[in-house]
C-alpha positions as semicolon CSV with decimal commas, in nm:
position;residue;x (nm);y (nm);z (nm)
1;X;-0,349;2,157;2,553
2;X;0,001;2,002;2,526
3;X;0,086;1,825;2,217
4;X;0,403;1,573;2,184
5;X;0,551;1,402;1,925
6;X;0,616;0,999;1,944
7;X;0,888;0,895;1,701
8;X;0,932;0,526;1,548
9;X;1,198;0,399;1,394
10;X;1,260;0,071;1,260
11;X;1,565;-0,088;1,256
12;X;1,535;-0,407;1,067
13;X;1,729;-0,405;0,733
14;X;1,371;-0,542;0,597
15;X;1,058;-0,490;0,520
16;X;0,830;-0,726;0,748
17;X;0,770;-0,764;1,127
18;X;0,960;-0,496;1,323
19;X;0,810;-0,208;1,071
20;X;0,455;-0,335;1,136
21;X;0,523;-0,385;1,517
22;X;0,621;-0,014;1,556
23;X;0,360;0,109;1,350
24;X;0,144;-0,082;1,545
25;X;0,276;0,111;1,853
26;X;0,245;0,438;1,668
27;X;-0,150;0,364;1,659
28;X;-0,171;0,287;1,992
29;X;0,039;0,607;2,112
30;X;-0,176;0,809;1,892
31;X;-0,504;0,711;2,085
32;X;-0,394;0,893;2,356
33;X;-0,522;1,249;2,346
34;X;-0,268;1,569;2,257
35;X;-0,055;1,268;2,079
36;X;0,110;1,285;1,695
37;X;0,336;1,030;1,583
38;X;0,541;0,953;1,304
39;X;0,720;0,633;1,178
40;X;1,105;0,636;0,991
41;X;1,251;0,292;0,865
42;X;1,626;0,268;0,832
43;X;1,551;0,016;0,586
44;X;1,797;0,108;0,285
45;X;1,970;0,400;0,451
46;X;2,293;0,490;0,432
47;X;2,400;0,528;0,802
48;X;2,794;0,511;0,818
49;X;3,002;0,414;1,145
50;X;3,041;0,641;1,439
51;X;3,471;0,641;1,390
52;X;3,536;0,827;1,713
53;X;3,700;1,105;1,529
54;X;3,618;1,329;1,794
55;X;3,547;1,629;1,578
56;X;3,227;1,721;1,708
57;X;3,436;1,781;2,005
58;X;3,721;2,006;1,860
59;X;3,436;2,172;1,639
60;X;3,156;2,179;1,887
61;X;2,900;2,042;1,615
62;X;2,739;1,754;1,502
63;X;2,845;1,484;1,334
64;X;3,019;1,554;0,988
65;X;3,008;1,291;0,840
66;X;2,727;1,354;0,576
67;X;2,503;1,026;0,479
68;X;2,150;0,963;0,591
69;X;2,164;1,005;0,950
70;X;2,113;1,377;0,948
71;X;1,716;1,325;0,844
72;X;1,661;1,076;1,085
73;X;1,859;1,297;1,367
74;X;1,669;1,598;1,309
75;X;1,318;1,425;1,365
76;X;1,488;1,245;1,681
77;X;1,574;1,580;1,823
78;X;1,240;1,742;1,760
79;X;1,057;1,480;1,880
80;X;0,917;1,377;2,277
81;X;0,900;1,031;2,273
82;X;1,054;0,713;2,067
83;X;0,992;0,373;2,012
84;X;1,298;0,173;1,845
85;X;1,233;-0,147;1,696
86;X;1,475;-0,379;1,594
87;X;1,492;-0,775;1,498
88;X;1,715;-1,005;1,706
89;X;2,093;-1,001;1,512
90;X;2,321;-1,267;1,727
91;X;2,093;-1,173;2,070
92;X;2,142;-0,826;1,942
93;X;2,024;-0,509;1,794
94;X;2,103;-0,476;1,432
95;X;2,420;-0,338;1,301
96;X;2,185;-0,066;1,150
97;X;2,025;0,068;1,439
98;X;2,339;0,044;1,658
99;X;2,516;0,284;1,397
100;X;2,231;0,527;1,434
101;X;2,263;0,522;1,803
102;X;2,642;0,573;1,803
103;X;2,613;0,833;1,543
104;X;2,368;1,043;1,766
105;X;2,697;1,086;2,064
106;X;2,765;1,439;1,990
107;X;2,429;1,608;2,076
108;X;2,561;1,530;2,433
109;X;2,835;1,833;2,333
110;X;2,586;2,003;2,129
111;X;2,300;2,001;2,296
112;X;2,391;1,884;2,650
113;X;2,049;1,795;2,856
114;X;1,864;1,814;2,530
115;X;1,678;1,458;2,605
116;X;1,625;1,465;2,949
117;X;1,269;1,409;3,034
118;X;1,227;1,270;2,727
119;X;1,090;0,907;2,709
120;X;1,203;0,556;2,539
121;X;1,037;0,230;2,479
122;X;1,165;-0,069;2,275
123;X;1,063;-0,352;2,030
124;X;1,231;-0,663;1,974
125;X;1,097;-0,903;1,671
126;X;1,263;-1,281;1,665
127;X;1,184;-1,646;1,475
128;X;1,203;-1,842;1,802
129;X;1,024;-1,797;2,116
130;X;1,307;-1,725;2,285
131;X;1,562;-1,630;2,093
132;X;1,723;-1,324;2,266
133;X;1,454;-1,089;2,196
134;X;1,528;-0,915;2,623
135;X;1,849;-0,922;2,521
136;X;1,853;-0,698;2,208
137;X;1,628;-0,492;2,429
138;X;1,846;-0,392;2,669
139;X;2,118;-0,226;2,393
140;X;1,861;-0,026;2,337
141;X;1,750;0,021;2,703
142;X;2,145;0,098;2,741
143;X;2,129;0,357;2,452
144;X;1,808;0,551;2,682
145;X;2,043;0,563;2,965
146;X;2,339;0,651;2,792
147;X;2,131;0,980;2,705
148;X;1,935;1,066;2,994
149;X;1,623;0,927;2,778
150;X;1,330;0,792;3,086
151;X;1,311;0,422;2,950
152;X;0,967;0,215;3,001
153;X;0,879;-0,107;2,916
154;X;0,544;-0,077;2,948
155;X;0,253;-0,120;3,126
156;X;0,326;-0,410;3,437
157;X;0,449;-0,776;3,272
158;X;0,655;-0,617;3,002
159;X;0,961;-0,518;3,200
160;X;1,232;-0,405;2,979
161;X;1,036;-0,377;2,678
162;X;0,800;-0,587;2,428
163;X;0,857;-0,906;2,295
164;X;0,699;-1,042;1,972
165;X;0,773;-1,409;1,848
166;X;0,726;-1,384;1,443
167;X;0,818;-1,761;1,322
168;X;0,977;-1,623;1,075
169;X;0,670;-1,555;0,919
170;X;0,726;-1,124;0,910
171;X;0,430;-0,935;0,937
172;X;0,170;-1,225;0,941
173;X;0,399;-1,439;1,243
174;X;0,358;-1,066;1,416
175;X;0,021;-0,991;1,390
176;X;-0,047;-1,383;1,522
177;X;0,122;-1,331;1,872
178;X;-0,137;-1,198;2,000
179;X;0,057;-1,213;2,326
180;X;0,313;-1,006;2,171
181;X;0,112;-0,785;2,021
182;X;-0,058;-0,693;2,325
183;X;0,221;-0,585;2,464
184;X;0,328;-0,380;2,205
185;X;0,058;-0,172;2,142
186;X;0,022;-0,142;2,531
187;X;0,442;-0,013;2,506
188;X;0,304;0,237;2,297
189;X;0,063;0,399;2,486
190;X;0,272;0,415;2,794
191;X;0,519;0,629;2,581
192;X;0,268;0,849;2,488
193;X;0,122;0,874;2,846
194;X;0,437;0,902;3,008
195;X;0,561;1,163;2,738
196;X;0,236;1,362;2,758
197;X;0,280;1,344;3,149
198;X;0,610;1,483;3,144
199;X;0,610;1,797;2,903
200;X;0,290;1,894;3,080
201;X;0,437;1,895;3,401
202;X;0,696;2,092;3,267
203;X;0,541;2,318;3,106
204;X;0,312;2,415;3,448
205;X;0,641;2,463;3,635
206;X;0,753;2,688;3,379
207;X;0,430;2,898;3,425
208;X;0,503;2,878;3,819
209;X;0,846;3,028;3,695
210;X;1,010;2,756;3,780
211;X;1,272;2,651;3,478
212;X;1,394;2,270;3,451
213;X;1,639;2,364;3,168
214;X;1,998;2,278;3,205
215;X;2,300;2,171;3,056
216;X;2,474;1,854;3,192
217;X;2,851;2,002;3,134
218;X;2,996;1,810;3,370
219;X;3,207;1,594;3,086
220;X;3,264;1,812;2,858
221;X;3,610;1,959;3,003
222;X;3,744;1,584;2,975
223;X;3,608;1,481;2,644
224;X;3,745;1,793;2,548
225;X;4,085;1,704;2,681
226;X;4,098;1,386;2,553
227;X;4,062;1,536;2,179
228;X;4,353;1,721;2,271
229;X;4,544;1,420;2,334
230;X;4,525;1,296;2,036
Protein backbone atom coordinates (compact mmCIF):
# COMPACT_ATOMS: atom_id res chain seq x y z
CA UNK A 1 0.00 0.00 0.00
CA UNK A 2 1.53 3.48 -0.49
CA UNK A 3 2.12 5.52 2.49
CA UNK A 4 2.84 9.51 2.35
CA UNK A 5 3.73 11.91 4.67
CA UNK A 6 1.58 15.34 5.12
CA UNK A 7 3.67 18.04 6.77
CA UNK A 8 2.21 21.18 8.82
CA UNK A 9 3.81 23.95 9.71
CA UNK A 10 2.66 26.89 11.44
CA UNK A 11 3.77 30.09 10.88
CA UNK A 12 2.25 32.38 13.38
CA UNK A 13 4.80 33.81 15.90
CA UNK A 14 1.97 32.55 18.52
CA UNK A 15 0.42 30.14 20.09
CA UNK A 16 -3.45 30.30 19.14
CA UNK A 17 -5.48 30.00 15.87
CA UNK A 18 -3.20 29.14 12.92
CA UNK A 19 -1.51 26.12 15.13
CA UNK A 20 -4.99 24.69 15.86
CA UNK A 21 -6.21 25.33 12.21
CA UNK A 22 -3.35 23.17 10.79
CA UNK A 23 -3.63 20.63 13.25
CA UNK A 24 -7.02 20.54 12.48
CA UNK A 25 -6.01 19.81 8.82
CA UNK A 26 -3.50 17.25 9.96
CA UNK A 27 -6.65 15.21 11.40
CA UNK A 28 -8.49 15.48 8.52
CA UNK A 29 -5.47 14.40 6.10
CA UNK A 30 -4.88 11.58 8.39
CA UNK A 31 -8.45 10.06 7.78
CA UNK A 32 -7.53 9.28 4.56
CA UNK A 33 -6.14 5.77 4.31
CA UNK A 34 -2.06 5.09 3.71
CA UNK A 35 -1.84 8.84 5.34
CA UNK A 36 0.79 9.99 8.39
CA UNK A 37 1.14 13.45 9.26
CA UNK A 38 3.09 15.51 11.40
CA UNK A 39 2.77 19.16 12.69
CA UNK A 40 6.11 21.76 13.25
CA UNK A 41 5.41 25.37 14.69
CA UNK A 42 7.97 28.03 13.91
CA UNK A 43 6.76 29.56 16.94
CA UNK A 44 10.12 30.63 18.81
CA UNK A 45 12.54 29.50 16.14
CA UNK A 46 15.40 30.96 15.15
CA UNK A 47 15.03 31.20 11.31
CA UNK A 48 17.58 33.91 10.00
CA UNK A 49 17.22 35.86 6.53
CA UNK A 50 17.85 34.26 3.21
CA UNK A 51 20.99 37.12 2.36
CA UNK A 52 21.44 36.00 -1.22
CA UNK A 53 24.97 35.08 -0.57
CA UNK A 54 24.86 32.73 -3.25
CA UNK A 55 27.04 30.11 -1.64
CA UNK A 56 24.95 27.25 -2.07
CA UNK A 57 25.68 28.04 -5.59
CA UNK A 58 29.58 28.30 -5.56
CA UNK A 59 29.47 25.28 -2.98
CA UNK A 60 26.68 23.26 -4.46
CA UNK A 61 25.04 22.73 -0.87
CA UNK A 62 22.54 23.89 1.26
CA UNK A 63 22.18 26.69 3.06
CA UNK A 64 25.07 27.49 5.60
CA UNK A 65 23.88 29.47 7.56
CA UNK A 66 23.29 27.27 10.74
CA UNK A 67 20.04 28.30 12.99
CA UNK A 68 16.81 26.39 13.15
CA UNK A 69 15.87 25.99 9.67
CA UNK A 70 17.87 22.86 9.08
CA UNK A 71 15.18 20.69 11.36
CA UNK A 72 12.36 22.08 9.79
CA UNK A 73 14.10 21.59 6.12
CA UNK A 74 14.89 18.10 6.61
CA UNK A 75 11.18 17.06 7.52
CA UNK A 76 10.08 19.38 4.43
CA UNK A 77 12.25 17.36 2.15
CA UNK A 78 11.21 13.97 3.42
CA UNK A 79 7.86 14.68 3.40
CA UNK A 80 4.82 14.33 0.33
CA UNK A 81 2.54 16.81 1.13
CA UNK A 82 2.35 20.32 3.24
CA UNK A 83 -0.01 22.49 4.63
CA UNK A 84 1.44 26.09 5.67
CA UNK A 85 -0.48 28.13 7.91
CA UNK A 86 0.10 31.52 8.60
CA UNK A 87 -1.93 34.65 10.26
CA UNK A 88 -2.59 37.74 8.11
CA UNK A 89 0.75 40.31 8.77
CA UNK A 90 -0.13 43.69 6.62
CA UNK A 91 -2.36 41.32 3.92
CA UNK A 92 0.62 39.10 4.26
CA UNK A 93 2.34 36.02 5.34
CA UNK A 94 4.40 36.47 8.41
CA UNK A 95 7.93 37.59 8.38
CA UNK A 96 8.56 34.07 9.94
CA UNK A 97 7.26 31.86 7.46
CA UNK A 98 8.47 34.01 4.52
CA UNK A 99 12.15 33.51 5.92
CA UNK A 100 11.58 29.79 5.94
CA UNK A 101 10.43 29.85 2.42
CA UNK A 102 13.36 31.96 1.17
CA UNK A 103 15.73 29.95 3.15
CA UNK A 104 14.56 26.65 1.38
CA UNK A 105 16.01 28.35 -2.48
CA UNK A 106 18.97 26.19 -2.72
CA UNK A 107 17.41 22.66 -2.84
CA UNK A 108 16.54 23.94 -6.41
CA UNK A 109 20.69 23.52 -6.93
CA UNK A 110 20.78 20.70 -4.63
CA UNK A 111 18.18 18.75 -5.31
CA UNK A 112 16.80 20.05 -8.64
CA UNK A 113 13.14 18.37 -9.34
CA UNK A 114 13.17 17.17 -5.79
CA UNK A 115 9.38 18.57 -5.19
CA UNK A 116 7.81 18.00 -8.25
CA UNK A 117 4.70 16.04 -7.84
CA UNK A 118 4.65 16.95 -4.57
CA UNK A 119 1.49 18.78 -3.24
CA UNK A 120 0.68 22.25 -1.29
CA UNK A 121 -2.30 23.63 0.44
CA UNK A 122 -2.55 26.82 2.57
CA UNK A 123 -4.15 28.39 5.73
CA UNK A 124 -4.74 31.86 6.38
CA UNK A 125 -6.07 32.93 10.10
CA UNK A 126 -7.28 36.86 10.43
CA UNK A 127 -9.43 39.17 13.18
CA UNK A 128 -11.72 40.61 10.48
CA UNK A 129 -13.80 38.94 8.01
CA UNK A 130 -12.02 40.17 5.44
CA UNK A 131 -8.97 41.24 6.26
CA UNK A 132 -6.56 39.92 3.53
CA UNK A 133 -6.69 36.42 4.51
CA UNK A 134 -6.63 35.39 -0.04
CA UNK A 135 -4.09 37.61 -0.05
CA UNK A 136 -1.52 36.11 2.39
CA UNK A 137 -2.58 32.97 0.59
CA UNK A 138 -1.32 33.53 -2.50
CA UNK A 139 2.59 34.22 -1.10
CA UNK A 140 2.28 31.05 -0.21
CA UNK A 141 0.49 29.79 -3.37
CA UNK A 142 3.55 31.79 -5.08
CA UNK A 143 6.12 29.88 -2.87
CA UNK A 144 4.29 26.21 -4.44
CA UNK A 145 4.96 27.52 -7.81
CA UNK A 146 8.18 28.90 -7.28
CA UNK A 147 9.13 25.10 -6.52
CA UNK A 148 7.27 23.02 -8.78
CA UNK A 149 5.03 22.11 -5.54
CA UNK A 150 1.05 21.04 -7.24
CA UNK A 151 -0.91 23.77 -5.17
CA UNK A 152 -4.77 23.03 -4.17
CA UNK A 153 -7.08 24.90 -2.45
CA UNK A 154 -9.32 22.46 -1.81
CA UNK A 155 -12.24 20.78 -2.49
CA UNK A 156 -14.68 23.28 -5.01
CA UNK A 157 -15.54 26.91 -3.10
CA UNK A 158 -12.14 27.22 -1.53
CA UNK A 159 -10.13 28.39 -4.51
CA UNK A 160 -6.75 29.44 -3.50
CA UNK A 161 -6.83 28.08 -0.16
CA UNK A 162 -8.87 28.23 3.31
CA UNK A 163 -10.01 31.06 5.03
CA UNK A 164 -10.78 31.20 8.79
CA UNK A 165 -12.12 34.50 10.48
CA UNK A 166 -10.82 34.20 14.34
CA UNK A 167 -12.12 37.70 15.96
CA UNK A 168 -9.26 37.83 17.49
CA UNK A 169 -10.38 35.37 19.73
CA UNK A 170 -7.26 32.51 18.76
CA UNK A 171 -8.21 29.13 19.02
CA UNK A 172 -11.84 29.59 20.36
CA UNK A 173 -12.70 32.56 17.30
CA UNK A 174 -11.26 29.40 15.05
CA UNK A 175 -13.01 26.63 16.16
CA UNK A 176 -16.42 29.07 15.94
CA UNK A 177 -16.20 29.61 12.06
CA UNK A 178 -17.61 26.85 11.38
CA UNK A 179 -17.56 28.08 7.79
CA UNK A 180 -13.93 28.29 8.03
CA UNK A 181 -13.38 25.38 9.58
CA UNK A 182 -15.07 23.41 7.08
CA UNK A 183 -12.98 24.38 4.72
CA UNK A 184 -10.02 23.67 6.39
CA UNK A 185 -10.34 20.36 7.36
CA UNK A 186 -11.81 19.71 3.79
CA UNK A 187 -8.02 21.52 2.49
CA UNK A 188 -6.64 18.84 4.34
CA UNK A 189 -7.96 15.94 2.98
CA UNK A 190 -7.54 17.05 -0.55
CA UNK A 191 -3.72 17.17 0.24
CA UNK A 192 -3.73 13.91 1.42
CA UNK A 193 -5.88 12.58 -1.52
CA UNK A 194 -4.12 14.37 -4.04
CA UNK A 195 -0.65 13.37 -2.44
CA UNK A 196 -1.71 9.72 -2.05
CA UNK A 197 -2.94 9.95 -5.78
CA UNK A 198 0.22 11.08 -7.03
CA UNK A 199 3.07 8.85 -5.43
CA UNK A 200 0.84 5.92 -6.30
CA UNK A 201 0.69 6.73 -9.74
CA UNK A 202 4.20 7.02 -9.68
CA UNK A 203 5.13 4.38 -8.17
CA UNK A 204 2.93 1.98 -10.86
CA UNK A 205 4.82 3.69 -13.69
CA UNK A 206 7.93 2.87 -12.11
CA UNK A 207 6.86 -0.85 -11.99
CA UNK A 208 5.80 -0.42 -15.84
CA UNK A 209 9.56 0.78 -16.04
CA UNK A 210 8.68 3.86 -16.77
CA UNK A 211 10.91 6.52 -14.53
CA UNK A 212 9.46 10.20 -13.86
CA UNK A 213 12.76 11.24 -12.17
CA UNK A 214 14.56 14.24 -13.43
CA UNK A 215 16.51 17.10 -12.74
CA UNK A 216 15.22 20.56 -13.87
CA UNK A 217 18.96 21.96 -14.78
CA UNK A 218 17.89 24.25 -17.03
CA UNK A 219 19.02 27.40 -14.58
CA UNK A 220 21.60 26.25 -13.07
CA UNK A 221 24.39 27.36 -15.77
CA UNK A 222 23.06 31.06 -15.15
CA UNK A 223 22.67 31.11 -11.44
CA UNK A 224 25.92 29.72 -11.60
CA UNK A 225 27.22 32.55 -13.69
CA UNK A 226 25.77 35.09 -11.88
CA UNK A 227 27.82 33.92 -8.61
CA UNK A 228 30.66 34.39 -10.72
CA UNK A 229 29.85 37.88 -11.27
CA UNK A 230 30.02 38.84 -8.18
Amino acid sequence: MTEVKILGISGSHRHGATEYCVQEALQAAATVPGVTTEFISLRGKKISHCIHCNKCIKTNQLCHIKDDFQAVQEKFLEADGYILGTPVYQMNSTPLLQDFCSRLRPTYLVYPGHFANRVGGAIATGGTRHGGQEMALLTLRNFFLTYEILATGGPGGNYCGACVWTKDQKEEGARDDTVGMEKVRGLGRRVAEAALILKAGKETLQSQGIDLKRETLWFKDHYQNVAAEE
